[in-house]
C-alpha positions as CSV (number, residue, x, y, z in Angstrom):
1,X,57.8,6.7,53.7
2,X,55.6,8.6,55.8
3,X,52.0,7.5,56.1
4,X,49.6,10.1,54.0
5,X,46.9,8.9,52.1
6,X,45.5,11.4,49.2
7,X,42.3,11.5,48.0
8,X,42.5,12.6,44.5
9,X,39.8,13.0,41.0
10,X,37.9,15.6,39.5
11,X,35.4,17.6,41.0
12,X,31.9,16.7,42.8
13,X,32.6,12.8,42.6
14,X,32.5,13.0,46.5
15,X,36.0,13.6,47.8
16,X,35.2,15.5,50.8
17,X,32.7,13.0,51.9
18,X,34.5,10.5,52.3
19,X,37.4,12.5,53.9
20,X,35.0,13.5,56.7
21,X,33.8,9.5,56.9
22,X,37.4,8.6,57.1
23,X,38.6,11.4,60.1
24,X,35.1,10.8,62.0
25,X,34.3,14.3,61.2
26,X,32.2,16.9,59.5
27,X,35.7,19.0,58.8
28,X,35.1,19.4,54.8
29,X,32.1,21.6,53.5
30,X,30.3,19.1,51.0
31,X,28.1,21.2,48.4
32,X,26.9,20.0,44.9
33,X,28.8,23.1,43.3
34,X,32.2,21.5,41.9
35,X,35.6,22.7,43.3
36,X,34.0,23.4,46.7
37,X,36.8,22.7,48.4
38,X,39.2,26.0,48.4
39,X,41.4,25.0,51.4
40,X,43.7,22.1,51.9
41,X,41.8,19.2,54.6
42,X,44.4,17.3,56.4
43,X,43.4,15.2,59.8
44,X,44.2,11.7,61.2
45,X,42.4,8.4,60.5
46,X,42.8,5.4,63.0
47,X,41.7,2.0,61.5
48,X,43.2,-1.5,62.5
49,X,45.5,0.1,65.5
50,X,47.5,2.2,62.8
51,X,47.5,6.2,62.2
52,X,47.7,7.9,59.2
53,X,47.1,11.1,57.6
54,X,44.2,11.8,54.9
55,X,44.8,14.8,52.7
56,X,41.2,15.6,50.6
57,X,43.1,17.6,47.7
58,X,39.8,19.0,46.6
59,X,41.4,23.0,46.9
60,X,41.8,24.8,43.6
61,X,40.7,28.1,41.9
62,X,37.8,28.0,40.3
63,X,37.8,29.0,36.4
64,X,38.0,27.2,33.1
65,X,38.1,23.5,32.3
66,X,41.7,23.9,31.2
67,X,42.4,25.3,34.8
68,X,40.2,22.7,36.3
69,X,42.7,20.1,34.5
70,X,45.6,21.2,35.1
71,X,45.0,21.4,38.8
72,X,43.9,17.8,39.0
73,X,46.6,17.1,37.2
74,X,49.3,18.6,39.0
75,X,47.7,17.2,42.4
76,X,47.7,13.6,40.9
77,X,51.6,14.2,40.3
78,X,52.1,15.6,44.0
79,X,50.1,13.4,45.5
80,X,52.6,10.2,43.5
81,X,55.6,12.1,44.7
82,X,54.3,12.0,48.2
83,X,51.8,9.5,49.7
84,X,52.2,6.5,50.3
85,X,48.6,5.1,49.1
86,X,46.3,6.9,46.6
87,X,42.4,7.0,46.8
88,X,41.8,8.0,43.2
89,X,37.6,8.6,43.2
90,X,35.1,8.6,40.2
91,X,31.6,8.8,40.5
92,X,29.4,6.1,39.1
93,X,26.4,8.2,38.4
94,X,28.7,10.5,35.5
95,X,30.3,7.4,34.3
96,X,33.9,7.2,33.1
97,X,35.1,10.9,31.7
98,X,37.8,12.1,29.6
99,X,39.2,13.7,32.5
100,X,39.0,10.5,34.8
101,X,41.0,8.5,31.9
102,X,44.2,10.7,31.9
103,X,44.5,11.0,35.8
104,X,44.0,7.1,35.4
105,X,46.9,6.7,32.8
106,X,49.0,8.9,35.0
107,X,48.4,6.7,38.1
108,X,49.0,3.6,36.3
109,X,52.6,4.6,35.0
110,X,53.2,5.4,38.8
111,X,55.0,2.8,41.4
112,X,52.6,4.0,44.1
113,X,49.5,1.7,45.4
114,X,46.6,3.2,44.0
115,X,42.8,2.3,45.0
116,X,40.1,3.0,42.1
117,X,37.2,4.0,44.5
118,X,33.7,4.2,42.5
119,X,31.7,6.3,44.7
120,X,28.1,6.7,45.0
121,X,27.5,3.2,44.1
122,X,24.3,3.2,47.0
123,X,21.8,0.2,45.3
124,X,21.6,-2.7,43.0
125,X,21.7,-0.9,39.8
126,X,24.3,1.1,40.3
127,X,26.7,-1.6,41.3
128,X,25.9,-3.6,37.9
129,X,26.4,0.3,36.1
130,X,29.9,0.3,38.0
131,X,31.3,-2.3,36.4
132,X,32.0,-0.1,33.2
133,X,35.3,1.2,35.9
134,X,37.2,-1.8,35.9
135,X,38.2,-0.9,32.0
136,X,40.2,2.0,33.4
137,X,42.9,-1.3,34.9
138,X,43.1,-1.2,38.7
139,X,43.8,-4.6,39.9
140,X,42.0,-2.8,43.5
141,X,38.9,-1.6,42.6
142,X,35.9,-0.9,45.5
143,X,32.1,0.4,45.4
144,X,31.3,2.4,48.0
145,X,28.6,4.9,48.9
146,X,30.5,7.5,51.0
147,X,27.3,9.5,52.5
148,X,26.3,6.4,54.0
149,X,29.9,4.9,54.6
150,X,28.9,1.4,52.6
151,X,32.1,-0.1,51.6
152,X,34.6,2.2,53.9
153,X,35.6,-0.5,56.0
154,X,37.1,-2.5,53.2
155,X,38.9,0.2,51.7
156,X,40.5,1.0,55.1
157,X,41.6,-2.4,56.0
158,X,43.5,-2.8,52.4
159,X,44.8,0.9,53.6
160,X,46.5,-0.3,56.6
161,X,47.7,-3.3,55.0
162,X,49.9,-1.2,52.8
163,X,51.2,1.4,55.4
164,X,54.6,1.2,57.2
165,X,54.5,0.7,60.9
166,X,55.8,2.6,63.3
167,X,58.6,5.2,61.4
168,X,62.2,3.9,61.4
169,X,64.7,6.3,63.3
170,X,67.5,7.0,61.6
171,X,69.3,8.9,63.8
172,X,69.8,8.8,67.8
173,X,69.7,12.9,68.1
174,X,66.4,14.0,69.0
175,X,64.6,15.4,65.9
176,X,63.1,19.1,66.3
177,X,60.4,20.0,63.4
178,X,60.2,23.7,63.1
179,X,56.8,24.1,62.2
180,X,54.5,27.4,60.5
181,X,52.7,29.0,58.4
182,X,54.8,31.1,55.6
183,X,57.1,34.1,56.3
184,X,56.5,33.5,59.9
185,X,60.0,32.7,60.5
186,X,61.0,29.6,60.7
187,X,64.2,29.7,58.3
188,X,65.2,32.9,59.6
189,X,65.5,30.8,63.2
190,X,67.4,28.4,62.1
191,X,69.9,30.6,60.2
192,X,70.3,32.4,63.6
193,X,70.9,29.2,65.3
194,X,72.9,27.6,63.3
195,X,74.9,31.4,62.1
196,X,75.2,31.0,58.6
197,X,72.7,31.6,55.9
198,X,72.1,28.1,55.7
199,X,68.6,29.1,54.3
200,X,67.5,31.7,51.6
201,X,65.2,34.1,53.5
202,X,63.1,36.4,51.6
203,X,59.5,38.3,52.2
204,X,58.0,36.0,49.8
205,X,55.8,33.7,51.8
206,X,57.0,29.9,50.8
207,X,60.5,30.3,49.7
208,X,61.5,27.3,51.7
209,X,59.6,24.4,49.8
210,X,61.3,21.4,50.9
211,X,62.0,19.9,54.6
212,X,65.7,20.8,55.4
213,X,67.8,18.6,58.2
214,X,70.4,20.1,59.6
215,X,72.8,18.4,62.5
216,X,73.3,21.3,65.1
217,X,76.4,20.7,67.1
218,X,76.8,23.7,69.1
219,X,77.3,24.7,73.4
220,X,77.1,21.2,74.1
221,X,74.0,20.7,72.6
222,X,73.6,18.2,69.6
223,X,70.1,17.2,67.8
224,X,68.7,17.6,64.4
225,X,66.9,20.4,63.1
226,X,64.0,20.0,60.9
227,X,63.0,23.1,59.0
228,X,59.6,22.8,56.5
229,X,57.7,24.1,53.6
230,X,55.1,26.7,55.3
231,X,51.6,25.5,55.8
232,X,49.9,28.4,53.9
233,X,46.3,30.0,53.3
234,X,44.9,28.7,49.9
235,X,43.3,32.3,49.4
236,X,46.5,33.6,49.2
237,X,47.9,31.4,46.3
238,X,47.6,30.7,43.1
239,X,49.4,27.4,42.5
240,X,49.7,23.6,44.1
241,X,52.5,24.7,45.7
242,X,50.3,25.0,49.2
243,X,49.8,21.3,48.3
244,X,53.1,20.0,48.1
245,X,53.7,22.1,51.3
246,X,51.2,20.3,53.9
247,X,52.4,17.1,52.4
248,X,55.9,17.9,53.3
249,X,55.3,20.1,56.6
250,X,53.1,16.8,57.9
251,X,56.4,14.3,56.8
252,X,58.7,16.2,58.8
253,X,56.1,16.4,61.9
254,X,55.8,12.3,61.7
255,X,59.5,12.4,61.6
256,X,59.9,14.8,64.7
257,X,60.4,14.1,68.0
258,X,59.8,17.9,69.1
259,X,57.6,20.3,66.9
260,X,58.1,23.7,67.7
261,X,55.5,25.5,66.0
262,X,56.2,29.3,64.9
263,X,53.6,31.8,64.9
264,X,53.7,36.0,64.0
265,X,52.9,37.9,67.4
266,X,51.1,40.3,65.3
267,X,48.4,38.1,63.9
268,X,48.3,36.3,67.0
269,X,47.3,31.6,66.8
270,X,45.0,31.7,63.4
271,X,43.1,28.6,62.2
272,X,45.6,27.1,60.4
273,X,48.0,27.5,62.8
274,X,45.2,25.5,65.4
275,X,45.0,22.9,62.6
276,X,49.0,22.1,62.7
277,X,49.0,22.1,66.6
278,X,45.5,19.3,67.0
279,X,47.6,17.2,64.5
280,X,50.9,17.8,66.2
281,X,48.9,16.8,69.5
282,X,47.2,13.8,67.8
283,X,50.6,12.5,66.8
284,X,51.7,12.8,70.8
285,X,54.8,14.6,69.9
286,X,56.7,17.0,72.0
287,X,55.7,20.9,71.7
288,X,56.8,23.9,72.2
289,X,54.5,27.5,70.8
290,X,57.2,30.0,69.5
291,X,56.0,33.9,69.5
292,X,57.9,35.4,66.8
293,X,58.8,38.7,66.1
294,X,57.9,39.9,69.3
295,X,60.0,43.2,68.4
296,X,57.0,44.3,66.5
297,X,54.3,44.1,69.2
298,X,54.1,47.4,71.6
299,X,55.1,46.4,75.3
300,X,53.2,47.7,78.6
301,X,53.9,46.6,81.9
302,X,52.0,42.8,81.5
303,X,51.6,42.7,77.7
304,X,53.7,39.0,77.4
305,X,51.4,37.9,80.7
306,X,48.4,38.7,79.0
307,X,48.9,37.1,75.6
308,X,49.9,34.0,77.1
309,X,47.2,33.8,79.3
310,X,44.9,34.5,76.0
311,X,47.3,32.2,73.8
312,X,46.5,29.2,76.3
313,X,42.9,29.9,76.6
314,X,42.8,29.4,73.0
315,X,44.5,26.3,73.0
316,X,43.2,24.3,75.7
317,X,42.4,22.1,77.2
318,X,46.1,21.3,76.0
319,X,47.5,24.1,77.3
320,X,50.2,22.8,79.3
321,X,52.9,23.9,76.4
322,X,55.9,26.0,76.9
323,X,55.3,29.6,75.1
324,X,59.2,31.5,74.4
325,X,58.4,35.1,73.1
326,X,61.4,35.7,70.5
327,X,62.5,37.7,67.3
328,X,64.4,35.4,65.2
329,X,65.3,38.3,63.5
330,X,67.3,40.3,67.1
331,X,68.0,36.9,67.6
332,X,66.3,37.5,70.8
333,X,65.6,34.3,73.2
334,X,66.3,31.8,70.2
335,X,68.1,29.9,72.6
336,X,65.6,29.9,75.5
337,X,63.0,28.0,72.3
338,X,66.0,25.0,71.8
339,X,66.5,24.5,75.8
340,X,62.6,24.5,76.2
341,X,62.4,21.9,73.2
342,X,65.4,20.0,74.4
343,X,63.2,19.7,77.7
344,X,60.5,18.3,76.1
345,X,61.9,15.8,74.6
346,X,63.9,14.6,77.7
347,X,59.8,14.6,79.4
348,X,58.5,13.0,76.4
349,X,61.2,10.1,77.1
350,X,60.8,9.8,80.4
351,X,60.0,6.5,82.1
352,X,58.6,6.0,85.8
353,X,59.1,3.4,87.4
354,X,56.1,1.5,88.5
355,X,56.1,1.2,92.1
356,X,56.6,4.7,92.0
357,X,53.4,5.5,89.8
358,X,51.7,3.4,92.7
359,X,52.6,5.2,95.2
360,X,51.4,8.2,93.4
361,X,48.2,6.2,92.8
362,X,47.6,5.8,96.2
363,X,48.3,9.0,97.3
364,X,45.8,10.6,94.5
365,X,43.0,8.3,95.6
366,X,43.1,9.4,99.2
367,X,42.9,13.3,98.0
368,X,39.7,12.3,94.9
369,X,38.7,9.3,95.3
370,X,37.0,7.7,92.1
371,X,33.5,8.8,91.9
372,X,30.7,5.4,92.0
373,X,28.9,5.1,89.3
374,X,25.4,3.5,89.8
375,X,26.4,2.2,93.5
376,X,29.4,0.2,92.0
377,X,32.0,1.1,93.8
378,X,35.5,2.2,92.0
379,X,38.6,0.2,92.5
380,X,41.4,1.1,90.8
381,X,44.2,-1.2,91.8
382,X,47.7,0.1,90.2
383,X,48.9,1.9,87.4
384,X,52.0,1.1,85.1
385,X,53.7,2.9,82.4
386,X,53.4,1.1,78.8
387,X,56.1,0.8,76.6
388,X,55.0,3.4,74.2
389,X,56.9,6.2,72.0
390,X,55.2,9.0,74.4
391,X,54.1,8.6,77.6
392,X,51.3,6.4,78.4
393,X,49.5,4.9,81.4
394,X,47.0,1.9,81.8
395,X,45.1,2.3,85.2
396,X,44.0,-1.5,86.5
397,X,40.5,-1.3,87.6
398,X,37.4,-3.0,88.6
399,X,34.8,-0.7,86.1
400,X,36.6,0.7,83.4
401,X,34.0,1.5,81.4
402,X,32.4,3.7,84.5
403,X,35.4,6.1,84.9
404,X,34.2,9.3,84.2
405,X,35.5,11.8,81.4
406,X,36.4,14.3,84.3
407,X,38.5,11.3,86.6
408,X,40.2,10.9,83.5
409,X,41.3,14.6,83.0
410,X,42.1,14.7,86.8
411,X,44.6,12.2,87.0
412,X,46.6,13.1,83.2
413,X,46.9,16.4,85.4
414,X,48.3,15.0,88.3
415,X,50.3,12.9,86.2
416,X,51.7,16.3,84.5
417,X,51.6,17.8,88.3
418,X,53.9,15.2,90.1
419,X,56.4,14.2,86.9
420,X,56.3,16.8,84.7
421,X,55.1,16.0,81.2
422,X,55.4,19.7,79.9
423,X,54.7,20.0,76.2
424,X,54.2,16.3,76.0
425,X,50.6,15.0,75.2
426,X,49.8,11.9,77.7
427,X,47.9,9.0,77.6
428,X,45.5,7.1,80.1
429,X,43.8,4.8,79.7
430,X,42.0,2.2,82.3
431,X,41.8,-1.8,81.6
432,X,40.3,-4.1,83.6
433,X,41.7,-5.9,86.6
């Protein structure tokens, strides 16, 4: 089971808060007007040396109660299908509603760990007012006051307590996620790669709801394909659907090895297309940026040179990805995306051995030596390669604390310079000696 954590209940009990105190950021708009939230919030959460994924399902239309409702009510179903652990919020200061008693029943007939979380609960008389929740029957039931963050830390560690570790794999290949908003693509690729209509393809954006593997077996090249529900725009729908689609899409990305992420030439890397790739990088798996239907675009003498160059402005400073211009539809360079993804995965994989990271250490000191901080002199003895899923590096050092951000980002690119780590996030990090 992959690791997502929902956050589901009615409107304006405080959902979006404590999304943005779990992720460390200010990502969801928090207003007192209920159903605020129109778009989808997915990000990462790091708590007790685990990683998971928070989904704030706040995003529905706005109308009648009865469409209010039924929204929640189709989220709470999604959200049972697909995470693992469910944050199901009420606010103290409303008291127990109708509303809060039905998405209650339909979590308690549920096999999936849910946490009643009575927000809001920010003094003395409010906690004794919050003891009216523990009628609704969760065995797991928390006060917390998520403005302030009171009462977080608990819920998090029972969070991690219930998550998997790291992801079984079940299958030697490398995995390749296929990764995009709607109608960009993506199952159109994989027909062409695989040559069969292995996948309905229509114009209607989100025909593909469900992540579909596929063994390819083809030219001396075997792995597994991973195609995925489009990550859509919630302006552009009407139904949960969009929901059930993140969810899915973010499954398949924990799964992968190699994301390759598909987006339209002619509306050029939007912001949900930047969303996938942070998570994609956050995740440290392999990618690779896909151009589709490059067929459309008008050509001049540099027109690919200049949308790359403008492509990696936009993504840095991870901009060290391989970009394949193709039309999945001419079937043009649809190879050139599986050799470049193939690649990656062989640099994601790649282990150096350690007296040859030294030697590379030594030689990077002598060209940029490790600035001093505050007359203490740098040291930083050797470097090893830890025995991690992606590539990561521990520099041995004197004053770890005291390397500067911009040391850092110097040696990840000589790193990326000397051994090639293309498409690969990195990490480095410096312990003391």
């Amino acid at each position: 089971m992959s690791n997502i954590v929902a956050i589901v209940g009615r409107p304006n009990v405080g959902k979006s808060t404590f999304y943005n105190r779990l992720i460390g950021e200010r990502q969801a708009i928090i207003d007192d007007t209920s159903g605020v939230t129109r778009d989808r919030k997915y990000g990462l959460c790091e708590w007790n040396g685990k990683t998971f994924t928070v989904i704030d399902t706040g995003g529905f239309v706005q109308g009648s109660d009865d469409v209010f409702e039924a929204a929640i009510r189709s989220q709470v179903r999604i959200a049972i299908e697909e995470a693992a652990v469910i944050i199901f919020m009420v606010d103290v200061m409303t008291g127990i509603t109708d509303l809060d008693e039905e998405v209650a029943s339909m979590l308690r007939r549920s096999k999936k760990d849910v946490l009643l979380v009575v927000n809001k609960v920010d003094n003395q008389t409010r906690m004794l007012e919050a003891n009216e929740f523990y009628s609704l029957g969760f065995e797991e039931t928390y006060f917390v006051a998520s403005l302030s963050g009171s009462g977080t830390g608990e819920i998090l560690d029972t969070v991690t307590e219930k998550l998997n570790d790291d992801h079984k794999v079940e299958t030697e290949l490398p995995k390749i996620a296929i990764l995009g908003q709607p109608n960009v693509g993506k199952s159109s690729l994989i027909n062409a790669l695989l040559g069969e209509e292995r996948n309905i393809v229509t114009d209607i954006a989100g025909t593909t709801r469900d992540s579909i593997h596929t063994k390819y077996s083809k030219f001396d090249k075997e792995f597994l394909l991973i195609d995925t529900a489009g990550i859509r725009k919630k302006a552009k729908v009407s139904e949960d659907l969009e929901f059930y689609s993140v969810m899915r899409a973010i499954k398949a990305l924990e799964e992968a090895d190699v994301c390759i992420l598909m987006i339209n030439a002619v509306d050029n890397i939007e912001a949900q297309d930047m969303s996938i790739f942070r998570l994609i990088q956050k995740r440290n798996k392999g990618l690779v940026l896909l151009v589709n239907k490059w067929d459309l675009i008008e050509k001049e003498t540099n027109t690919a040179r200049d949308y790359e160059e403008e492509l990696r402005v936009k993504i840095s400073p991870f901009n060290d990805v391989p970009i394949v211009f193709t039309s999945a539809l001419n079937k043009q360079r649809i190879f050139k995306a599986i050799e470049e993804a193939l690649t990656v995965y062989e640099n994601r994989t790649k282990k150096i051995k350690t007296s040859t990271l030294n030697d590379f250490l030594q030689e990077t000191m002598i060209r940029t030596p490790p600035p001093s901080h505050r007359g203490r002199h740098i040291k930083i003895k050797y470097v090893t390669q830890l025995p991690t899923y992606y590539p990561a590096f521990a520099f041995f050092c004197n004053y770890p604390q005291h390397i500067k951000e911009s040391y850092k980002n110097y040696l990840e690119n000589q790193l990326r310079e000397r051994f090639d780590f293309t498409g690969v996030p990195i990490g480095v990090f410096f312990r003391k000696k």
